[in-house]
N, C-alpha and C positions, 0 to 999 in steps of 0.2 A: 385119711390120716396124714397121708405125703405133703399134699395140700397145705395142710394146719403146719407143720412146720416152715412150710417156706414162706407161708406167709409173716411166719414171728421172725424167721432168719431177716427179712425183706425190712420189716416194720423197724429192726434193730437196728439195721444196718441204714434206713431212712433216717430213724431218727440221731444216729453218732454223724451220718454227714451235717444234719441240721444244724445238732448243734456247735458241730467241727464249724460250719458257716456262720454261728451268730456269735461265736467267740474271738473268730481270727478278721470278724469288719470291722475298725474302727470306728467309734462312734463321733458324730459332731462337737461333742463336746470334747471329745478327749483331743480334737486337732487343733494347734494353734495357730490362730492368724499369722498370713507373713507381712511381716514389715516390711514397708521402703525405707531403706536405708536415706539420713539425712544428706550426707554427704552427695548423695547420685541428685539427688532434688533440687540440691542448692548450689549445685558446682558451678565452677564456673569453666564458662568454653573458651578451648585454648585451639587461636587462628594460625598455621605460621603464612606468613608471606614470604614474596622472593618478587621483587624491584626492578625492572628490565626500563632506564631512563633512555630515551634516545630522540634527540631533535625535538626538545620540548614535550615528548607526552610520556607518561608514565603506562607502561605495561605490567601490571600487577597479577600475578599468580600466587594461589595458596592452596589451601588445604585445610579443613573443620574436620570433625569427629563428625559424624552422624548417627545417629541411633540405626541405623540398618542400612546398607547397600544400593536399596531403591531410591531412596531420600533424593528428590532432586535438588540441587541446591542453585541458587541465585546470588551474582555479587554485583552490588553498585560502587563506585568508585564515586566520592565526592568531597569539594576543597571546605577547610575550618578554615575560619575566618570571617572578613568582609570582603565587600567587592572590588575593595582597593587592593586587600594585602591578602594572600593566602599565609594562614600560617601553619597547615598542616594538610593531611590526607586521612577521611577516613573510609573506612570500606566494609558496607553496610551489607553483613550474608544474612540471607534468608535460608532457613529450612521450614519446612513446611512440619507440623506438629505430628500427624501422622498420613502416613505412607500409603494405608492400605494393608492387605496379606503379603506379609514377608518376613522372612529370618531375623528377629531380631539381636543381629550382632553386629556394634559397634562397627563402624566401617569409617575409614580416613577417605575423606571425595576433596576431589579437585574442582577448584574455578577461577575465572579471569575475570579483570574489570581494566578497562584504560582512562588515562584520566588526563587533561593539558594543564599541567601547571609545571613552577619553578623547581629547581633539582635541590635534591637535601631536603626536602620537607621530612618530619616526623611525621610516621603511620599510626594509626587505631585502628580496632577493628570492634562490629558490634556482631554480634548473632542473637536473632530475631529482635533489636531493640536492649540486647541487654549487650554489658562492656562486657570486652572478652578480651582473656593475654593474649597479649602480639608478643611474636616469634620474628623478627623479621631477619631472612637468613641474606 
């Protein structure tokens, strides 16, 4: 007779956590999708530069946002214009799309490019192919 009770105490107490558990999991349908915000997709990437002229070549440092820390980044330095007349400087960063396992949080990374041309040129900058605001400090 001992028996016969613990087993109904046991049974009851199985099934209140059962259904304590099919009540408190949300179901698929009740969760909604997260959106990408437009604005993060379609932003535009903002380079600054800093100008170091001396004896004809231009030494160019900056700085891009990166999507994470690891990000290696890349810059090429190269004259607008024709072969006669330079009539600017642009500087072409590369970030690679992804990185691999890592923190994804926004990180400011540093890089250089040097370049021979005339002093006073106006700067551009691209990341990955697309225009991006120059900062030139």
């Amino acid at each position: 007779m001992n028996h016969t009770r613990l087993r109904v105490v046991a049974t009851i107490i199985g099934g209140f956590i059962l259904i304590s558990f099919i009540l408190s999991v949300p179901h698929a349908r009740e969760i909604s999708p997260v959106a990408v915000p437009e604005s993060i997709a379609t932003s535009t990437p903002a380079v600054a530069l800093r100008d170091a002229f001396r004896r004809g070549v231009h030494s160019i440092t900056g700085s891009v946002e990166a999507p994470d820390p690891c990000t290696v980044v890349s810059a090429q330095a190269v004259p607008v214009g024709d072969a006669s007349s330079t009539t600017g400087i642009l500087i072409e960063v590369t970030l690679p799309e992804d990185s691999g396992v890592c923190l994804q949080v926004p990180s400011p990374l540093s890089f250089s490019a040097t370049i021979t041309a005339p002093e006073g040129l106006p700067m551009s900058a691209t990341v990955n192919g697309v225009a991006a605001s120059t900062t030139v400090l």
